[in-house]
C-alpha positions, 0 to 999 in steps of 0.5 A: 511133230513126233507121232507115235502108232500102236502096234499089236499081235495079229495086226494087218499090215496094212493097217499099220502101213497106212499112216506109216506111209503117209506121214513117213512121206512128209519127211520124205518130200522134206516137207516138214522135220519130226514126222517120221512115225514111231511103232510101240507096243504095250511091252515093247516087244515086236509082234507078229502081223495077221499075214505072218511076217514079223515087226521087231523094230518097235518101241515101248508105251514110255514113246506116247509120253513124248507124242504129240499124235498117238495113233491107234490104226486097228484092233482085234477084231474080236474087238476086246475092251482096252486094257486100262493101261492103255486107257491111261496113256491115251487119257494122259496124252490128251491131257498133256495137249496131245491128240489121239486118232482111232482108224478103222477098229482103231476107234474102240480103245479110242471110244473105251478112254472116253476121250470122245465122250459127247462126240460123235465117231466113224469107224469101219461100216461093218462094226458101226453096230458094235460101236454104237452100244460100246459106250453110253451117249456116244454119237456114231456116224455111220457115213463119214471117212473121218471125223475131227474134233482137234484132239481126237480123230476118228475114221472109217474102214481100212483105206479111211485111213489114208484119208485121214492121215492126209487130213492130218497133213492138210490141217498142219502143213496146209493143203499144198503138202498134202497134195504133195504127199497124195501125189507122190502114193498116187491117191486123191488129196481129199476123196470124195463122198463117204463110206455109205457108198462102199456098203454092201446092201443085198437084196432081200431074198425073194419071199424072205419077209414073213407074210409081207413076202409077196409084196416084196418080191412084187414091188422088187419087180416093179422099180421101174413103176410107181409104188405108193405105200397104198399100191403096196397095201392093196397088194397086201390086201391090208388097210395103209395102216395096218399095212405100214405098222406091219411093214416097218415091223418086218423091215425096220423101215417105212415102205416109202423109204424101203422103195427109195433104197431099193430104187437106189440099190438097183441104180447101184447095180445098173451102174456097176455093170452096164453102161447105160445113160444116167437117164435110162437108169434114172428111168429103169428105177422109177425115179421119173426124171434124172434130176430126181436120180441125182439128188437121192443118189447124192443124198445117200452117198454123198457123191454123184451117180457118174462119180460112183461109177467111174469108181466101181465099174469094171475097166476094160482090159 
């Protein structure tokens, strides 16, 4: 399979490594012949990379006439629109049968050709804003580590793209060769859970939500405690309807759903950094009884609580 990755100024080498690396691995391990990537840019000139070392050994655009994977790793992060040059090479390899993947911010020139018109993408979580109001109609998943639809792939943020390389492994060699090349970079074959568990959600600054700041702050207190939206109304000192057309308002949020992501923001944190039982956690964020805990920490970050923190935890030294 000839797979070609574009290149350009201020990329991170990274970025660019990831699919190198795992699709270079294939010819490697001698799993397959015809996988070792080829880098262009749009003039066939080397680049230098965001960390400073320069990449002279490129090709140019003319290489994605022969690809049959073209892959897009980053862009800017000003996030430019595609040149229409580049938006002709893409469009023209889809239609000769070839596919195209957008990693990470790879997903905007991706999304500027329209080949995922109808469909719906991932990118990195951080940009999944961005993304959605680029183009019309599109669908963005702000979960998933990558998403396929055959002739168009896209992932999430950064390491994504490992995992979605790998997917490209499994799906045209079989899982056996992935498996292989995972083991050989020392990374899972298929990673469990999505992006929403790597996604940064702060809690909100005491007093920081306008006249509803106090009940905030007091519900913020009480997550070890039953808080229905009437609690919170009374508290408020507002009717429950008046109170939740306020609160989501304010908030973006209904208070039953704000309470669960609270709950589950401080079970995030109480994972990190202690070694309590499940249960205890369970139990310090209100949710009444572990299986409870379980099934909204699954439902939110498509993994388990004990999976998340064998993930995140700090290792002894």
């Amino acid at each position: 399979m000839r797979i070609v990755v574009h290149a350009f100024e201020g990329i991170t080498m990274f970025h660019l490594a990831a699919p190198l690396l795992v699709f270079g691995e294939v010819g490697r391990q001698g799993l397959a012949e015809g996988w070792d990537p080829v880098v262009w840019t749009a003039d066939g000139k080397g680049i230098r990379t965001a960390e400073g070392p320069r990449i002279e050994d490129v090709s140019g655009p003319e290489v994605v006439e022969e690809a049959d994977l073209v892959v897009l790793p980053s862009w800017p992060t000003d996030l430019p629109p595609a040149d229409p040059v580049l938006i002709g090479s893409l469009r023209a390899a889809r239609d000769r049968g070839s596919s195209v993947a957008g990693l990470c911010l790879g997903a905007f020139p991706l999304v500027d050709s329209g080949l995922a018109d109808g469909r719906d993408v991932v990118t990195h979580w951080g940009a999944v804003d961005r993304l959605r109001t680029r183009r019309p109609g599109l669908g963005v998943n702000a979960a998933a580590l990558y998403l396929d639809h055959g002739d168009v792939l896209t992932s999430a943020g950064t390491a994504s793209a490992i995992d979605a390389c790998l997917h490209v492994v499994r799906t045209r060699l079989g899982s056996e060769a992935a498996a292989t090349v995972a083991r050989q970079l020392v990374v899972a074959p298929h990673r469990e859970g999505d992006q929403a568990q790597y996604v940064a959600r702060p809690m909100p600054e005491p007093g920081g939500v306008g006249d509803l700041g106090p009940t905030i702050d007091w519900a913020l207190s009480r997550l070890d405690e039953p808080l229905s939206v009437d609690d919170l109304a009374a508290h408020a000192r507002m009717s429950r309807r008046n109170f939740t057309r306020r609160f989501v308002e304010l908030t973006g949020s209904t208070p039953a759903r704000w309470v669960l992501q609270r709950r589950l923001d401080e079970a995030r944190r109480l994972l990190e950094t202690t070694d309590w039982p499940i249960a205890r956690i369970a139990d310090a964020c209100g949710f009444g009884s572990v299986v409870t805990f379980r099934q909204n920490f699954s439902a939110s970050y498509a993994t388990t609580p004990t999976s998340y923190r064998q993930r995140f935890s700090p290792r002894p030294e």
